[in-house]
The first five atom37 places (N, CA, C, CB, O) and aatype in JSON, in Angstrom:
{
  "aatype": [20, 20, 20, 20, 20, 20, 20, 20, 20, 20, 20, 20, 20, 20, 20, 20, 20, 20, 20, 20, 20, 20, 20, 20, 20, 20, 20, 20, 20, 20, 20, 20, 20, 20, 20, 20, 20, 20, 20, 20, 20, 20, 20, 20, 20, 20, 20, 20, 20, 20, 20, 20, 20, 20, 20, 20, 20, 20, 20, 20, 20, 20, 20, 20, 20, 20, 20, 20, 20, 20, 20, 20, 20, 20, 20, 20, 20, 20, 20, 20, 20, 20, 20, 20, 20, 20],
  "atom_mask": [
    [1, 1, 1, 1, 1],
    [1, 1, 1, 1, 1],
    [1, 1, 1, 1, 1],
    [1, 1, 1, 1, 1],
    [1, 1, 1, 1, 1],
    [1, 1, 1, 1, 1],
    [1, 1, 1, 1, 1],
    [1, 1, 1, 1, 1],
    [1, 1, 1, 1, 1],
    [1, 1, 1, 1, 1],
    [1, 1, 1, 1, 1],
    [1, 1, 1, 1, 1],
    [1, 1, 1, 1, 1],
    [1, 1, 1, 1, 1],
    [1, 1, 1, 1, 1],
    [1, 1, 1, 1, 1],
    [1, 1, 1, 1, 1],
    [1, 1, 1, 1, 1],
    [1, 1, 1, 1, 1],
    [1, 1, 1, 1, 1],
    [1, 1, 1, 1, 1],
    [1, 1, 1, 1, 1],
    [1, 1, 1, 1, 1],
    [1, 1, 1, 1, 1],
    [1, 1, 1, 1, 1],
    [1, 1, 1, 1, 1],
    [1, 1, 1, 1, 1],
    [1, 1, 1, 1, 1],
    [1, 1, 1, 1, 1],
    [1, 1, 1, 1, 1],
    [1, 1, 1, 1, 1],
    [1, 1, 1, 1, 1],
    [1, 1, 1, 1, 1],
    [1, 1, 1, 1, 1],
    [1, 1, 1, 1, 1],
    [1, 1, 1, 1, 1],
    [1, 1, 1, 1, 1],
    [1, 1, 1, 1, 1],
    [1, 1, 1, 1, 1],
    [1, 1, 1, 1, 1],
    [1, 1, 1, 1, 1],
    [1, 1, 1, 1, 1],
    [1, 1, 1, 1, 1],
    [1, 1, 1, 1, 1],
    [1, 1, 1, 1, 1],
    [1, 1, 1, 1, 1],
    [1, 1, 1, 1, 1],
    [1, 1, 1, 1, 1],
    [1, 1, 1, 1, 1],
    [1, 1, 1, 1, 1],
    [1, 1, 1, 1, 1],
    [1, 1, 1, 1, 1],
    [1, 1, 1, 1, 1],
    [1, 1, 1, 1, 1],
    [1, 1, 1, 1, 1],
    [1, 1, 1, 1, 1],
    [1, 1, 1, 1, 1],
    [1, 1, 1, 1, 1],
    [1, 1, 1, 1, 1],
    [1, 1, 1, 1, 1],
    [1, 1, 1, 1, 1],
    [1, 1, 1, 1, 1],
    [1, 1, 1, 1, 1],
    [1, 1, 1, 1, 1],
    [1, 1, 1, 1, 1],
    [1, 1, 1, 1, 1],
    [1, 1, 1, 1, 1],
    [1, 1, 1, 1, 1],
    [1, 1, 1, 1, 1],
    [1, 1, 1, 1, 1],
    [1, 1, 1, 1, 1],
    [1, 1, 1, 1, 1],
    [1, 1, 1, 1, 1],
    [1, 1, 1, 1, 1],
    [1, 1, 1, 1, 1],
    [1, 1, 1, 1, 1],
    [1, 1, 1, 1, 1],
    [1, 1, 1, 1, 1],
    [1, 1, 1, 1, 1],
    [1, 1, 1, 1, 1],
    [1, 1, 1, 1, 1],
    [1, 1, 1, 1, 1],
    [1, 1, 1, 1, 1],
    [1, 1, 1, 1, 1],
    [1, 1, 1, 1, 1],
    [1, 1, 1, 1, 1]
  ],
  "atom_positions": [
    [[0.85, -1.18, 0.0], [0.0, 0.0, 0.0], [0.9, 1.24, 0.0], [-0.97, 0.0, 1.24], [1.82, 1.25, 0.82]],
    [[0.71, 2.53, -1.01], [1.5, 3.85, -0.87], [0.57, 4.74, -0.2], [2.0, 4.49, -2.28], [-0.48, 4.49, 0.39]],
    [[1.28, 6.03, -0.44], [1.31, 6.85, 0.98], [0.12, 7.52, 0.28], [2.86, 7.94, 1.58], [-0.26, 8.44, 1.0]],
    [[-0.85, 7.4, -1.17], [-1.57, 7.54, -2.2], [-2.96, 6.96, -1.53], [-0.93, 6.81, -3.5], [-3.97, 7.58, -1.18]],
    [[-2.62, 5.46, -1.46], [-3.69, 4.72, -0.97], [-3.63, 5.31, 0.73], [-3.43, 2.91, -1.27], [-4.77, 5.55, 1.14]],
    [[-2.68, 5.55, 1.62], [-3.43, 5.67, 2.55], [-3.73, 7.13, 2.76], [-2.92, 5.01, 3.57], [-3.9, 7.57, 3.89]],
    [[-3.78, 7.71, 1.95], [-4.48, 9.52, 2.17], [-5.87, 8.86, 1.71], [-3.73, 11.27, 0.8], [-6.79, 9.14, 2.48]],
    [[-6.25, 8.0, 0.56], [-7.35, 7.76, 0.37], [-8.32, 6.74, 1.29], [-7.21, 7.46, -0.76], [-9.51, 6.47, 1.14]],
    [[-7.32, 6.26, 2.36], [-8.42, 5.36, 3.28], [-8.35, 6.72, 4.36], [-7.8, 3.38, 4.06], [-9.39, 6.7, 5.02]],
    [[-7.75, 7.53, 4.64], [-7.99, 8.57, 5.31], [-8.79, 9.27, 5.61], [-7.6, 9.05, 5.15], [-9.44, 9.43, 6.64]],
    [[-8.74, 9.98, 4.12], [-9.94, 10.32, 3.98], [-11.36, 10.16, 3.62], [-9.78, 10.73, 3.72], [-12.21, 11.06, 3.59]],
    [[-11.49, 9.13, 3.38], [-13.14, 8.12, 3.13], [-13.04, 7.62, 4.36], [-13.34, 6.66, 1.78], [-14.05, 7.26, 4.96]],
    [[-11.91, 7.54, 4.86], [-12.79, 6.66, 6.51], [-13.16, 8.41, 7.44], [-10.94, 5.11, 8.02], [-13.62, 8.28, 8.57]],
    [[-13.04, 9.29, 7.11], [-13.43, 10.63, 8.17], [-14.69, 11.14, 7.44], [-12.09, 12.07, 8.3], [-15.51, 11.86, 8.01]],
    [[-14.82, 10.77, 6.22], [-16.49, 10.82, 5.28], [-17.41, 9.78, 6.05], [-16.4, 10.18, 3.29], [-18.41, 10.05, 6.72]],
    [[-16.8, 8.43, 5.78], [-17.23, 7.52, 6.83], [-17.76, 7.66, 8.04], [-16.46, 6.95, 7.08], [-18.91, 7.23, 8.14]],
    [[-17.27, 8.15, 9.04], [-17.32, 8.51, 10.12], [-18.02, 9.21, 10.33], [-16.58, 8.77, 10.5], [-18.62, 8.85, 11.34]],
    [[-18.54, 10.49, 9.81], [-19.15, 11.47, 9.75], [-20.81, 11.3, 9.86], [-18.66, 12.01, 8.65], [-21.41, 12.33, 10.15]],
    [[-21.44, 10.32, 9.7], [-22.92, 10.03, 9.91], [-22.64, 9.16, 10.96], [-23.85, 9.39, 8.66], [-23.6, 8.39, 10.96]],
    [[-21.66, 8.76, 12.11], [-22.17, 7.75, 12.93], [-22.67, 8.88, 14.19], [-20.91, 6.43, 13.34], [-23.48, 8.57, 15.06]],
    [[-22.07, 10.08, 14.11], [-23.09, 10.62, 15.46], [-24.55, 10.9, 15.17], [-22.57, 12.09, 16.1], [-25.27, 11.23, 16.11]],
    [[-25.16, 10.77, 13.69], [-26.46, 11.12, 13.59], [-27.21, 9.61, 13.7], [-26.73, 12.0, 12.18], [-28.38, 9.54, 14.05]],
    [[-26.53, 8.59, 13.42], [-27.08, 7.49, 13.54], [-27.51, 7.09, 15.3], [-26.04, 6.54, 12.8], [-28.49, 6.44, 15.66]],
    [[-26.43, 7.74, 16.22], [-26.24, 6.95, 17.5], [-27.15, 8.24, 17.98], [-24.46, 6.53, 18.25], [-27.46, 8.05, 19.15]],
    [[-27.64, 9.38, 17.53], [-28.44, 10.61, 17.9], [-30.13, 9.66, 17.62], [-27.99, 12.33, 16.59], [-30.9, 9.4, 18.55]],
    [[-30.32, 9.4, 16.61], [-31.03, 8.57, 15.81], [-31.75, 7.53, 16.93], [-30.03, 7.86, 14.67], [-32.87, 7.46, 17.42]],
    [[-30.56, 6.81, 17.08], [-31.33, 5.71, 17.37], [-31.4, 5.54, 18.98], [-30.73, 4.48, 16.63], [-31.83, 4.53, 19.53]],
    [[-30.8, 6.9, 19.79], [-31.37, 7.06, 21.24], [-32.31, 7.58, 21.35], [-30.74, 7.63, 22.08], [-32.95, 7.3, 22.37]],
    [[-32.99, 8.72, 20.28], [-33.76, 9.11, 20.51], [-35.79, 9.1, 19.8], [-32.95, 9.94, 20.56], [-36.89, 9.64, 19.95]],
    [[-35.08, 8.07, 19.06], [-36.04, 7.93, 18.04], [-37.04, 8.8, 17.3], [-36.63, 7.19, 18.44], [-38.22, 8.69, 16.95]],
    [[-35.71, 10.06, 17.18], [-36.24, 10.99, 16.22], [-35.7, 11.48, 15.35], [-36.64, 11.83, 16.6], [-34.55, 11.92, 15.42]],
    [[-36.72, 11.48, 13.97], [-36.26, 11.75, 12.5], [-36.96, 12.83, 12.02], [-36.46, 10.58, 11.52], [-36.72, 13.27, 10.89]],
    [[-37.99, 13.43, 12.89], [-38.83, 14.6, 12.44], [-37.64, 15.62, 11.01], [-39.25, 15.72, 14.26], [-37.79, 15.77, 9.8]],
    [[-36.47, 16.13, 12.09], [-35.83, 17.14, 10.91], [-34.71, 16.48, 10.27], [-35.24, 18.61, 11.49], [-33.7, 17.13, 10.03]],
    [[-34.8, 15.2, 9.97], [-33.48, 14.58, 8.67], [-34.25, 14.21, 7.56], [-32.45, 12.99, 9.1], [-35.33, 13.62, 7.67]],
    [[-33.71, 14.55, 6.43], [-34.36, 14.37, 4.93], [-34.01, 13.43, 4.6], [-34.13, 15.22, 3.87], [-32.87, 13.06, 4.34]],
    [[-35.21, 12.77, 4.56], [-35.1, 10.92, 3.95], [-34.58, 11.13, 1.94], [-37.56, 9.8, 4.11], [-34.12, 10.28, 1.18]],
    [[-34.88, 12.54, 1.69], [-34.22, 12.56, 0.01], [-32.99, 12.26, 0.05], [-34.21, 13.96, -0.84], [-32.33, 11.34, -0.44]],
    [[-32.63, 13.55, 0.99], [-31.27, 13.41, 1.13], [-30.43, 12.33, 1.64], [-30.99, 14.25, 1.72], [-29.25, 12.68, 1.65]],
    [[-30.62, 11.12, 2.08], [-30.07, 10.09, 2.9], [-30.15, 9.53, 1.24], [-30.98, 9.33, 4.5], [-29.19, 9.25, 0.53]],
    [[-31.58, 9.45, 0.88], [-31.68, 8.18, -0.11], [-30.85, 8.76, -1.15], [-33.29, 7.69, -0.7], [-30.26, 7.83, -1.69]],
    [[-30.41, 10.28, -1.86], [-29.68, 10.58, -2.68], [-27.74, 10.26, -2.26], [-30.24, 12.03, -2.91], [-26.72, 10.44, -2.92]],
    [[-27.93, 9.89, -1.26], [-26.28, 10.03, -0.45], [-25.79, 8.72, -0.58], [-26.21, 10.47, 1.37], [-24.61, 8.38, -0.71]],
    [[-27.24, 7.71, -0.49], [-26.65, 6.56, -0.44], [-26.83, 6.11, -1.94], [-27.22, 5.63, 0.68], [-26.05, 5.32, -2.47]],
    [[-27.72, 6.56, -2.48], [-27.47, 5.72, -3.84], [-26.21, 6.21, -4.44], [-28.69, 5.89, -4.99], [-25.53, 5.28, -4.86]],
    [[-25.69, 7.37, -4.61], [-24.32, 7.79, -4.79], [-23.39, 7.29, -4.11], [-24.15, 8.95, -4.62], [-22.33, 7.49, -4.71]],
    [[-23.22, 6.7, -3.1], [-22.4, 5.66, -2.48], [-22.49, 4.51, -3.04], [-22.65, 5.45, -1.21], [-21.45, 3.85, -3.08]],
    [[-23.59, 3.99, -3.58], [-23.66, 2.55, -4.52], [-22.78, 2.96, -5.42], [-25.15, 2.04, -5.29], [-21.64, 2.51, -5.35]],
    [[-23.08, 3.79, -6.34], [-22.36, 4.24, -7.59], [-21.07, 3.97, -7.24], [-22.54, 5.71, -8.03], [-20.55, 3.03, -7.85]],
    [[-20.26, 4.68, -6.25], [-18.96, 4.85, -5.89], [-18.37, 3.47, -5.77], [-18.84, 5.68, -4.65], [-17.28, 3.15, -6.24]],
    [[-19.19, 2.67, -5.08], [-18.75, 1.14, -4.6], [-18.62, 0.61, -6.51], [-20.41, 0.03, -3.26], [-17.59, -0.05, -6.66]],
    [[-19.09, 0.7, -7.28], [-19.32, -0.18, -8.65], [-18.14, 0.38, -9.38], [-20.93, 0.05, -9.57], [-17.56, -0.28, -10.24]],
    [[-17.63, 2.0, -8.95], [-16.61, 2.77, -9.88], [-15.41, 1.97, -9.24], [-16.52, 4.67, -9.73], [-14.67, 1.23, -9.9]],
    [[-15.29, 2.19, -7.88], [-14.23, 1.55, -7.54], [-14.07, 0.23, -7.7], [-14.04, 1.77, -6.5], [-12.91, -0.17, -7.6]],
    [[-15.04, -0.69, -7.95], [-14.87, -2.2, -8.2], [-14.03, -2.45, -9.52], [-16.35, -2.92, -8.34], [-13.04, -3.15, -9.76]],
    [[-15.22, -1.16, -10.67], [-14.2, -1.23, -11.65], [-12.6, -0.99, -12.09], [-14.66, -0.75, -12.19], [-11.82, -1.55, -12.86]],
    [[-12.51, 0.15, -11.17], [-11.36, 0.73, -11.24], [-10.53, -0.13, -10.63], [-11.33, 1.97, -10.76], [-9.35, 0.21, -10.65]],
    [[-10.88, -1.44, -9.92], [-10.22, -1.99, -8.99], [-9.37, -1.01, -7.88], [-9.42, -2.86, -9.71], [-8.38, -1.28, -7.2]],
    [[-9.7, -0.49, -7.93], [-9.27, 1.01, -6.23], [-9.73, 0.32, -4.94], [-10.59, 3.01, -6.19], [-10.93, 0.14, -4.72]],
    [[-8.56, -0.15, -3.89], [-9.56, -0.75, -2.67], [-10.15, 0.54, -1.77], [-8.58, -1.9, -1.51], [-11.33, 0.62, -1.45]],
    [[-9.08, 1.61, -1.4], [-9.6, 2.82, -0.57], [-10.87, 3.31, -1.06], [-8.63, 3.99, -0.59], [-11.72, 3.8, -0.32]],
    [[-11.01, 3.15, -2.55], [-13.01, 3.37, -3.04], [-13.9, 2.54, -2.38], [-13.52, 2.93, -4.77], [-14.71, 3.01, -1.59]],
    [[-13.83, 1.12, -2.66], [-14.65, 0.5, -2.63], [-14.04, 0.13, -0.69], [-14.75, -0.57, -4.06], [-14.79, 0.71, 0.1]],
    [[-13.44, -0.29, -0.32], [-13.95, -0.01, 1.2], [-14.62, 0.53, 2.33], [-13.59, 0.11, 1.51], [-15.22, 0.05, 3.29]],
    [[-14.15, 2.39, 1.67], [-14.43, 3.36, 2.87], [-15.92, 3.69, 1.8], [-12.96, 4.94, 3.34], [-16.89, 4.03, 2.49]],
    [[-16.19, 3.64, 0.26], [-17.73, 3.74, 0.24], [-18.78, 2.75, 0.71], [-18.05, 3.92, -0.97], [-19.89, 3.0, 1.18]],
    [[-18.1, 1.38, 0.42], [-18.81, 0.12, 1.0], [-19.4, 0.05, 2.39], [-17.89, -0.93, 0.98], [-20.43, -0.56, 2.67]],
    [[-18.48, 0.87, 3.38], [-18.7, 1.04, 4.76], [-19.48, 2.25, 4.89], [-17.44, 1.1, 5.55], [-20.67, 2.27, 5.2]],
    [[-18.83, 3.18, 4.67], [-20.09, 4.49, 4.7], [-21.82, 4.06, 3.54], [-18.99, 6.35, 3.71], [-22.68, 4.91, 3.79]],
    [[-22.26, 3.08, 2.55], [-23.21, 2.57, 2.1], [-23.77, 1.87, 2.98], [-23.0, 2.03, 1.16], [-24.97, 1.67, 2.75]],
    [[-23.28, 1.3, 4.12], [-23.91, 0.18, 4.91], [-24.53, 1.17, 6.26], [-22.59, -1.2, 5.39], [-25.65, 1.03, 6.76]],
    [[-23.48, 2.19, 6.7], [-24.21, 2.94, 7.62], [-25.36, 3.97, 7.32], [-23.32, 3.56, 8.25], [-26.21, 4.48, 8.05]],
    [[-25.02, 4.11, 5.66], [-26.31, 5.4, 5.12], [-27.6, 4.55, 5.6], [-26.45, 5.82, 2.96], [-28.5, 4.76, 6.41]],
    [[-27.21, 3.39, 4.62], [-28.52, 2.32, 4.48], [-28.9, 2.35, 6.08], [-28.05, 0.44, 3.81], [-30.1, 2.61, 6.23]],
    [[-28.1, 2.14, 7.44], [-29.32, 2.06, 8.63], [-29.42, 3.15, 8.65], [-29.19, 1.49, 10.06], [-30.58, 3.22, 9.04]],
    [[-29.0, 4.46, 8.49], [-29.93, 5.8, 8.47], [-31.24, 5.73, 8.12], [-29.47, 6.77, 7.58], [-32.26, 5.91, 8.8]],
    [[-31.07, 5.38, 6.71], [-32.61, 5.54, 5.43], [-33.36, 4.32, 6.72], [-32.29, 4.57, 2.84], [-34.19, 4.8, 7.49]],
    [[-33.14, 3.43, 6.8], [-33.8, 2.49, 7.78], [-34.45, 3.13, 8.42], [-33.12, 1.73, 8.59], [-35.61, 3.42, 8.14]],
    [[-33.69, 3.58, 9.64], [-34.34, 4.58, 10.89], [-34.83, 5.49, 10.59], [-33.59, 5.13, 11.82], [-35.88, 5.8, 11.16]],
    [[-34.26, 6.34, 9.51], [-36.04, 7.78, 9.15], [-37.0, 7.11, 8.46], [-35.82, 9.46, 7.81], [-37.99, 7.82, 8.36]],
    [[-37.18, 5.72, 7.79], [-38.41, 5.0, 7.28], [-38.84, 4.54, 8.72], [-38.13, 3.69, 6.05], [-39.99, 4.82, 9.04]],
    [[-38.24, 4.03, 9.4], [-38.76, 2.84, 10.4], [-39.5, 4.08, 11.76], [-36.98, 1.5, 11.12], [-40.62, 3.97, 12.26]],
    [[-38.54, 5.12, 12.05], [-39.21, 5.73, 13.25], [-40.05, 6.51, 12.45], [-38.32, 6.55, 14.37], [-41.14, 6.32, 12.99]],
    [[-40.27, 7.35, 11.41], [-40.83, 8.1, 10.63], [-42.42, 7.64, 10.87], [-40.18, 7.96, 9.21], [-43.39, 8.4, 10.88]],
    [[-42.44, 6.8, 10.98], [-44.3, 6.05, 11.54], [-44.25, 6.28, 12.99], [-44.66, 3.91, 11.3], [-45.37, 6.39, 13.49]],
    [[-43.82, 6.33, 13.34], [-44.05, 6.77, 14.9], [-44.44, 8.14, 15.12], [-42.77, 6.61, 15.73], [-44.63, 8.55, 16.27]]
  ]
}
């Protein structure tokens, strides 16, 4: 791995990172009244995209740190569908 690849797990893992305090806000309080379910669902389908560019590109710092930040969007979109009925 070069010093290339790890600026790029660097920085996708601090993109990464960046929705787990709304998730752990989320899911103590079971409220989604002011988060935009567009916006989650536009964030994460653009994270799919990213995971398929980097597959192609064979890039692992793509397809890791989007693969991981896709899996935490996805329980976001979860929790503003799932508490959103409440």
């Amino acid at each position: 791995m070069n010093y290339i690849d790890i600026i790029g797990l660097f920085a996708g893992a601090c993109v990464t990172i960046s929705v787990i305090p709304q998730i752990l806000k989320v899911w103590r309080t079971k409220k989604v009244k002011e988060i935009s379910l567009k916006m989650f669902s536009i964030l994460t389908f653009g994270l799919a995209v990213w995971v398929v560019y980097g597959i192609l590109k064979k890039d692992a710092p793509i397809i890791i740190t989007n693969s991981v930040s896709l899996f935490l969007n996805l329980i976001m979109v979860y929790f503003i569908i799932y508490y959103e009925k409440e």
